[in-house]
C-alpha positions as CSV (number, residue, x, y, z in Angstrom):
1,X,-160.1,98.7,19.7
2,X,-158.6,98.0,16.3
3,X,-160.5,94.9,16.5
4,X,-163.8,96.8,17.5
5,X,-163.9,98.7,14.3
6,X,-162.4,96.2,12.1
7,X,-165.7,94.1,13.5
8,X,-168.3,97.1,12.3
9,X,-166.9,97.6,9.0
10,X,-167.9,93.8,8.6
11,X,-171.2,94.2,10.0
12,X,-171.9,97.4,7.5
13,X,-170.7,95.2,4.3
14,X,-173.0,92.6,5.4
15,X,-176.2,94.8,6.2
16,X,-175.5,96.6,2.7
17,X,-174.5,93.6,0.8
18,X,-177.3,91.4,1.5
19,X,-180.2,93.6,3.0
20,X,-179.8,96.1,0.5
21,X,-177.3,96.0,-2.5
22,X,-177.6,92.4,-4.1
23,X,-181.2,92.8,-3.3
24,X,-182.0,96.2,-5.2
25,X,-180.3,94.4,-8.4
26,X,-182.5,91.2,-7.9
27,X,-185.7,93.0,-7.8
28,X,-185.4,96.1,-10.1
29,X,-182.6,95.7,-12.8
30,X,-183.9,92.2,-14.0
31,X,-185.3,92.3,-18.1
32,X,-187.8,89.5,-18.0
33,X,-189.0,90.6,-21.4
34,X,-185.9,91.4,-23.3
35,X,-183.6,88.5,-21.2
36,X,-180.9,89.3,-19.1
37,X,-180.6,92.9,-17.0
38,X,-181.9,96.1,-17.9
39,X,-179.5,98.7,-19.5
40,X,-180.3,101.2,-17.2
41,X,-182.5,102.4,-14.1
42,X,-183.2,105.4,-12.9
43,X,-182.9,106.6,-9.1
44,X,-187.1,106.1,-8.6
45,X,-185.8,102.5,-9.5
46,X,-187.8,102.6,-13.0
47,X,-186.0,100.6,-16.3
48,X,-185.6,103.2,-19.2
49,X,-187.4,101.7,-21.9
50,X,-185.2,101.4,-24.9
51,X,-182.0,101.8,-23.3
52,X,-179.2,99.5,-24.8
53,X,-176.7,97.0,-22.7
54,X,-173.5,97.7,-23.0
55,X,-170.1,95.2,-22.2
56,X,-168.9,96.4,-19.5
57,X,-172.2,96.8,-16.9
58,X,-173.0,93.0,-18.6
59,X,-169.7,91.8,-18.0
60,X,-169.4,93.0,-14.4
61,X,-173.3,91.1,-13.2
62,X,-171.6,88.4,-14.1
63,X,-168.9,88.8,-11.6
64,X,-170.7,90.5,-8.7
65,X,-173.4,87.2,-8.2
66,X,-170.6,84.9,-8.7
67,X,-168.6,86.3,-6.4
68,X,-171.9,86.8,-4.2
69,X,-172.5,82.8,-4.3
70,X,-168.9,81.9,-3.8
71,X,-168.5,84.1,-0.9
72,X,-172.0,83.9,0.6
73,X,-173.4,80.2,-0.8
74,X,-177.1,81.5,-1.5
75,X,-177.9,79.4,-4.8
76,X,-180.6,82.3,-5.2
77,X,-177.4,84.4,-6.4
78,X,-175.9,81.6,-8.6
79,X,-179.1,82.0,-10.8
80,X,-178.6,85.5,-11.3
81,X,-175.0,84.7,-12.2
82,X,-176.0,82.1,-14.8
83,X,-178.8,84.5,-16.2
84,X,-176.1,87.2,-16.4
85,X,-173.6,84.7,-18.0
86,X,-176.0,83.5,-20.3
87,X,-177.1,86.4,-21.7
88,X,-173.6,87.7,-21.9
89,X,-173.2,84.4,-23.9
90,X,-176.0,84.8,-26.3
91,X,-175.4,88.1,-27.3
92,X,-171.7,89.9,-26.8
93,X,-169.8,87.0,-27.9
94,X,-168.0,87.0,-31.6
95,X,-168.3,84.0,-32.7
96,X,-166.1,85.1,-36.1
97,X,-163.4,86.6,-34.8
98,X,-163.6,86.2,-30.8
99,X,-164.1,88.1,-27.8
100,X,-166.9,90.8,-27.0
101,X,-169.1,93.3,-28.7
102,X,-169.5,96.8,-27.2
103,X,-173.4,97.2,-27.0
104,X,-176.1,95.7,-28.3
105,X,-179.7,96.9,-28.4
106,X,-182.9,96.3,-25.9
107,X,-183.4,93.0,-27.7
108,X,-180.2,92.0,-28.0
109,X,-179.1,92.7,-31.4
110,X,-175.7,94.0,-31.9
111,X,-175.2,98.2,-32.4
112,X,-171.5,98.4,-31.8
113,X,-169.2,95.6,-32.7
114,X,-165.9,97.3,-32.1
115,X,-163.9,95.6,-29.2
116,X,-163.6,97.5,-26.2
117,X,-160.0,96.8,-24.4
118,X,-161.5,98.4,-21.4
119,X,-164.8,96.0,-22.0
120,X,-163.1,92.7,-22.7
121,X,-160.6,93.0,-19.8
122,X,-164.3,92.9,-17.6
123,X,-165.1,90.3,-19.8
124,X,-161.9,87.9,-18.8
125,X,-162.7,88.9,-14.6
126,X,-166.2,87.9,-15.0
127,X,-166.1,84.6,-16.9
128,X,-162.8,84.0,-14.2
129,X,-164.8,84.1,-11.2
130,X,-167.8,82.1,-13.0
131,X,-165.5,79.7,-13.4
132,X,-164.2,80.5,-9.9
133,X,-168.0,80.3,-8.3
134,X,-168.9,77.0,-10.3
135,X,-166.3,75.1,-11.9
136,X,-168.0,75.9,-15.3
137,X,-165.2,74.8,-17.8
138,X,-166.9,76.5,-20.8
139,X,-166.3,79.8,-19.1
140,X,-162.7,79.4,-18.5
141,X,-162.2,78.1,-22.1
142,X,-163.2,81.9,-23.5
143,X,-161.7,83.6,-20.9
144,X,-158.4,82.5,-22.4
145,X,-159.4,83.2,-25.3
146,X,-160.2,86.6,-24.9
147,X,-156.8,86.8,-23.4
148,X,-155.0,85.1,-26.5
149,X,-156.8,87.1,-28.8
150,X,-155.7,90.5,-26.7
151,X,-151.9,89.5,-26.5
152,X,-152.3,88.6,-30.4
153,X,-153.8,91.7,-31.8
154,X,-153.7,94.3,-29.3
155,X,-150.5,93.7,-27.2
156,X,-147.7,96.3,-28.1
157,X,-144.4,94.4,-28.4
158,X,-141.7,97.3,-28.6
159,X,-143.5,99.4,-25.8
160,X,-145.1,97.2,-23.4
161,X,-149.1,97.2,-22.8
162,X,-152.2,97.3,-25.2
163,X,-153.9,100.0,-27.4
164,X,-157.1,100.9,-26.3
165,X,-159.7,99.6,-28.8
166,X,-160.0,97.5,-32.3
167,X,-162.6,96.7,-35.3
168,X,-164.3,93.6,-34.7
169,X,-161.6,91.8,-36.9
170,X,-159.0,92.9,-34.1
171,X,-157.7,95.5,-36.7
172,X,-155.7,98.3,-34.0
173,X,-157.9,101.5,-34.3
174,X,-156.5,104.6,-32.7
175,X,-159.5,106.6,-33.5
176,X,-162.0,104.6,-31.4
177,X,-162.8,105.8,-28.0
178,X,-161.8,103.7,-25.2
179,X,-160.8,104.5,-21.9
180,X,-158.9,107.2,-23.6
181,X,-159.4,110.9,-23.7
182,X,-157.8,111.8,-27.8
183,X,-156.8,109.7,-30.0
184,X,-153.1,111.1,-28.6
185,X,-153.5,108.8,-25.4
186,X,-152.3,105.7,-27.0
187,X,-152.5,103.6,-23.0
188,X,-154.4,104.8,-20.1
189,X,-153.9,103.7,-16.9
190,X,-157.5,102.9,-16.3
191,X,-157.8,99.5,-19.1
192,X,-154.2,98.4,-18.2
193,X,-155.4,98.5,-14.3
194,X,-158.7,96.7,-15.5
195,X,-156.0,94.1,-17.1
196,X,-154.1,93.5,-14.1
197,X,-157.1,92.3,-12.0
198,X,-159.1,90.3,-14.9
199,X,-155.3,88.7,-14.9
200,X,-155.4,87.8,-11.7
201,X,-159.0,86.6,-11.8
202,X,-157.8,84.4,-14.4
203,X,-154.3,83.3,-13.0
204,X,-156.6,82.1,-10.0
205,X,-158.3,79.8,-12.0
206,X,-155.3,78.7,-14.8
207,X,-152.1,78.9,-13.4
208,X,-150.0,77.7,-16.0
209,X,-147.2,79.2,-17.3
210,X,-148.3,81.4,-19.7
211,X,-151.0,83.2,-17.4
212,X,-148.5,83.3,-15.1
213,X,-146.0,85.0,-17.2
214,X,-148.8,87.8,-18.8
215,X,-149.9,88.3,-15.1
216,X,-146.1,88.9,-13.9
217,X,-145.6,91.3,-17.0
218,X,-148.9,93.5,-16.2
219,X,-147.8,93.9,-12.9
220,X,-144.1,95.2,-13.3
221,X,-145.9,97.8,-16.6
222,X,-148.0,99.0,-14.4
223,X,-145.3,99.7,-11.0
224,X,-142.6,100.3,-13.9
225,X,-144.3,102.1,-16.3
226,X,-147.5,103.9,-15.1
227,X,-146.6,104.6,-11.2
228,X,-145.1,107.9,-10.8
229,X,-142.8,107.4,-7.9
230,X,-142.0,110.7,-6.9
231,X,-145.4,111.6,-6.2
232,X,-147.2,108.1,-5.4
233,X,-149.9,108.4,-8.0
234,X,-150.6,106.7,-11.3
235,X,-149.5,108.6,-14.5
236,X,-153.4,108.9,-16.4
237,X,-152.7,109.0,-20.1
238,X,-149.6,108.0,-22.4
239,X,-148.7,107.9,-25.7
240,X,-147.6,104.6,-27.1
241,X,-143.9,104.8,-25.1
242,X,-145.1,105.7,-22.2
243,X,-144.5,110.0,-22.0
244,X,-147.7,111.1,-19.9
245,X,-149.8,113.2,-21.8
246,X,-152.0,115.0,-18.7
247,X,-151.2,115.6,-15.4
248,X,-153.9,114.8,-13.7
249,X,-154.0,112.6,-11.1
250,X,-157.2,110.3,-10.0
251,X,-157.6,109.5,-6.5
252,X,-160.3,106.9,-6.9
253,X,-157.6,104.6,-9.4
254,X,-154.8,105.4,-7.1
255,X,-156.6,103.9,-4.1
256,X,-158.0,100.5,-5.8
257,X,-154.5,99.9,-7.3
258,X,-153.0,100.4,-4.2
259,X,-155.1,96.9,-3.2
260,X,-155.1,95.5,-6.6
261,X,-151.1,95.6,-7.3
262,X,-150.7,93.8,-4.0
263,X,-153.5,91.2,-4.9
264,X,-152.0,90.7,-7.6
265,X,-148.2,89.9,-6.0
266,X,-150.3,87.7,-3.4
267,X,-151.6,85.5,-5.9
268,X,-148.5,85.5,-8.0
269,X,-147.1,84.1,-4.7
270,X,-143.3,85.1,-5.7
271,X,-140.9,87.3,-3.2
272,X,-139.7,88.9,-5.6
273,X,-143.0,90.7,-6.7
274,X,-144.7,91.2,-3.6
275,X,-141.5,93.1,-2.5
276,X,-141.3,95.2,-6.2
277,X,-145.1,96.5,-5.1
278,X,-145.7,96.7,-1.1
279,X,-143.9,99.9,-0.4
280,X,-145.0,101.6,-3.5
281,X,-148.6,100.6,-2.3
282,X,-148.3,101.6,0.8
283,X,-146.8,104.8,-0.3
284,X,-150.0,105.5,-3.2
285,X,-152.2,104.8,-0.1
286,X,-150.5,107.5,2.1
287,X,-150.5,110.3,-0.7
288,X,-154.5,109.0,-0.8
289,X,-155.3,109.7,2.7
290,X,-153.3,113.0,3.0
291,X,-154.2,114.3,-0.5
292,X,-157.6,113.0,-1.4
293,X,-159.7,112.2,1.7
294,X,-161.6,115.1,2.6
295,X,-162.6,115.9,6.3
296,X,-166.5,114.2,6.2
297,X,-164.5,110.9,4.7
298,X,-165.7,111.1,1.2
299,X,-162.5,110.5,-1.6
300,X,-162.4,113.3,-4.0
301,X,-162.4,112.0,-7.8
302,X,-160.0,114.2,-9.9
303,X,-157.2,116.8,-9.0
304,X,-155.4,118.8,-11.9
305,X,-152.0,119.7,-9.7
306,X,-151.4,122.6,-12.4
307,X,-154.8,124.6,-11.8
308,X,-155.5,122.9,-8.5
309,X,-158.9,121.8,-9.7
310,X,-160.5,119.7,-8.3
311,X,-163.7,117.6,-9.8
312,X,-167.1,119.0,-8.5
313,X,-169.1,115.5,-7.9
314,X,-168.3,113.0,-5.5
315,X,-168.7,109.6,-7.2
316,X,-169.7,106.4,-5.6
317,X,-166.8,104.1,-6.9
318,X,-164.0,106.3,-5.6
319,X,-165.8,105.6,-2.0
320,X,-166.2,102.5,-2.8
321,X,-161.6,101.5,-3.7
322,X,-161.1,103.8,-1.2
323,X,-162.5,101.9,1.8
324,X,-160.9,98.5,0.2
325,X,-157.7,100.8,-0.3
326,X,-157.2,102.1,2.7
327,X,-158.6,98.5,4.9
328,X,-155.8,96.9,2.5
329,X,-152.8,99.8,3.7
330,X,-153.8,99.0,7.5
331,X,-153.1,95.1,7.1
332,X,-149.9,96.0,5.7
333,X,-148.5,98.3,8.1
334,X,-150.7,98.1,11.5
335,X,-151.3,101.9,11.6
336,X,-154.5,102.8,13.0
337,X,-155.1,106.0,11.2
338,X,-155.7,103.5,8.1
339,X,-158.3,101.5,9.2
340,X,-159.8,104.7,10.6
341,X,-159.9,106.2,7.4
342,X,-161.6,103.2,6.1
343,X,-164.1,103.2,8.5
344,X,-164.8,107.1,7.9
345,X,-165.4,106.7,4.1
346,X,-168.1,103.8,4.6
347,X,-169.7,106.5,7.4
348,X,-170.1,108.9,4.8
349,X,-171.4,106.0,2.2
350,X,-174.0,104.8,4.3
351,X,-175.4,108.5,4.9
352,X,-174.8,110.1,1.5
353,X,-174.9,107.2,-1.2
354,X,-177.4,104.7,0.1
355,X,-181.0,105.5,-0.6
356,X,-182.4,104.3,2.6
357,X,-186.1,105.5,1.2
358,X,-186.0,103.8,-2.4
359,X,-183.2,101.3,-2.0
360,X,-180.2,100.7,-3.9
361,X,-177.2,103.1,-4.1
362,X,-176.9,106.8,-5.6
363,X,-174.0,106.8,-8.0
364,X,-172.9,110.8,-8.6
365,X,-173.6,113.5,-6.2
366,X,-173.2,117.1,-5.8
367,X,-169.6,118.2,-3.9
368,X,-171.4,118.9,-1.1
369,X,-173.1,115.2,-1.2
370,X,-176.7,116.5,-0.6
371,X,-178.4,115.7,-3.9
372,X,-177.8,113.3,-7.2
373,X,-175.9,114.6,-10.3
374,X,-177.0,111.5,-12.1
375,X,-180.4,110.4,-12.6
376,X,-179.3,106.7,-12.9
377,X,-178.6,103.7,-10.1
378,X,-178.0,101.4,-12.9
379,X,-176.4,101.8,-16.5
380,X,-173.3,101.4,-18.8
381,X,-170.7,101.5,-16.0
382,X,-172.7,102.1,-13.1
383,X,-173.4,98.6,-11.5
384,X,-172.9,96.3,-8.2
385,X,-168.8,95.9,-9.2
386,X,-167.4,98.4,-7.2
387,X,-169.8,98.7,-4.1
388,X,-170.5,94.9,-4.3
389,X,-166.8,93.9,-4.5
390,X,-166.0,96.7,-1.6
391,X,-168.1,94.6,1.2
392,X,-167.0,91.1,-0.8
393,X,-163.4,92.4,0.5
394,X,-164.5,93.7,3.6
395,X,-165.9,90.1,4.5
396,X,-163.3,87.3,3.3
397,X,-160.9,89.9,4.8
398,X,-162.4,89.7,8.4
399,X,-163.0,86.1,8.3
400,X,-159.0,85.6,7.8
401,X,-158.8,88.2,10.5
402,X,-160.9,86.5,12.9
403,X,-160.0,83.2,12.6
């Protein structure tokens, strides 16, 4: 039975993947006037003339068709992955000082040029996997780089972790938005999360001491210093040594680290870590199920345990980490109700967040999942990361599985 529905998860990541997902993204979000992909698209699947390109969206095309050509072999996807590379190339990269511009303009001028932690973490996961995908040498070359220059200007010594955003000389400044709420929450949870995987992208691809060693040291902050143990849910936002500053808790983070932590103490390949983080993944992945699934599968976003509110959308990424999540908590442990779960939340995908008229995926609805809360399928974070990488899991895990 396990096997049964282990077996139609697969088939619904394939269908979505390759009949619908990496499709909608080949045919609508390509910029064959301006280069590279359009900054954003709206849900009638129309480009919004003008709109800038930001890091992170830029950064993350680049992973999804590599990963799409590693896993699948279609050479139509590694041409999408070179364009997105490319592009990424010729206009985010600092040639002065290193790393990646914020935004730049329909044309590809720079707008912003402050480094975005958040933004070059994606940066280091996509030019990983390139390398990965293709061998591509250059790629790997500034991934480490954008690592160097992180653990040079950005990395907090006495504390642990990174700040959240710099100048474009790397100059620290606390007043620039990152992934952070006030200039109060020094770390977030969210960029050193986004860390831990771009590390283990790269650790995939240069395993040498030193990437070994950053990788080991992201993975023991983040089940040391941002897991709150006695409730199995990631602290949000810290000041500098590590005191939360908000209680909330974020059920869609909670789940994908769940999977992410224990990618990471796979790869790392050491006892040692991959006992420091199963049982507090397993645990996260419990509170997940009992605290955040609601009854028609979908996996609420935000929870304030102080006011008991609860955000009013339904988001597609939550969905997304929690059927990896939850897939990930029933290979651990054998428990049924796991995999179920999984199964449940890509139900409630496949009827709420696929268009099935238009193509492509929804990214916010309503709380009762009837309608879109935002008019866009594609623009500065929403892209095929999250969804894409979802069925990507889903399929290398079942061909383990059924080997």
């Amino acid at each position: 039975m396990q096997q049964e529905k282990f077996k139609k998860l697969y088939q619904m990541a394939v269908d979505d993947l390759t009949g619908n997902l990496l499709p909608w993204w080949m045919q609508y979000s390509v910029d064959e006037e301006n280069g590279g992909f359009y900054g954003a698209v709206t849900n009638d699947n129309v480009p919004e003339a003008g709109h800038s390109k930001f890091i992170t969206l830029n950064a993350r095309l680049i992973w999804t068709f590599a990963s799409a050509y590693r896993i699948l072999g279609d050479e139509n996807y590694l041409r999408y992955a070179k364009r997105a590379y490319d592009y990424f190339l010729a206009h985010f990269y600092d040639r002065e000082h290193g790393g990646w511009y914020s935004r730049v303009d329909e044309k590809g001028a720079v707008l912003d040029d402050n480094k975005y932690i958040y933004g070059n973490a994606f940066a280091i996961y996509g030019l990983s996997e390139y390398c990965r995908a293709t061998g591509d040498q250059e790629a790997l070359r500034l991934a480490v780089e954008t690592r160097d220059c992180l653990e040079k200007y950005v990395y907090d010594p006495e504390y642990k972790g990174f700040y959240e955003s710099c100048r474009a000389d790397w100059t620290v400044n606390p007043w620039g938005k990152g992934m952070n709420r006030s200039p109060f929450d020094v770390k977030t949870m969210n960029t050193h999360l986004h860390l831990l995987e771009a590390y283990t992208a790269l650790c995939r691809v240069d395993d040498s001491a030193k990437t070994r060693n950053s990788l080991r040291q992201q993975l023991y902050v983040m089940l040391n210093k941002i897991v709150d143990h006695d409730i199995h849910h990631y602290f949000y936002f810290q000041d500098r040594a590590w005191k939360p500053t908000t209680p909330e808790i974020s059920f869609g983070h909670d789940i994908e680290g769940s999977w992410l932590m224990m990618e990471t103490a796979e790869v790392l390949g050491e006892p040692e870590a991959h006992r420091a983080a199963r049982d507090t993944c397993v645990n996260i992945a419990r509170a997940c199920l009992e605290q955040g699934q609601r009854e028609d599968g979908a996996m609420l976003t935000e929870y304030d345990p102080r006011t008991g509110h609860i955000t009013p959308a339904i988001s597609w990424w939550e969905q997304n980490e929690a059927v990896v999540g939850f897939l990930n908590a029933w290979e651990m442990t054998g428990e049924e109700k796991f995999l179920d779960a999984s199964l449940h939340c890509f139900d409630f995908i496949n009827k709420r967040f696929v268009d099935h008229e238009k193509g492509g995926w929804f990214s916010i609805l309503d709380f009762a999942a009837e309608k879109p809360r935002n008019p866009y399928k594609c623009n500065d974070g929403i892209c095929p990361y999250h969804n894409g990488r979802m069925s990507f899991e889903i399929i290398e895990r079942y061909r383990r599985y059924d080997k």
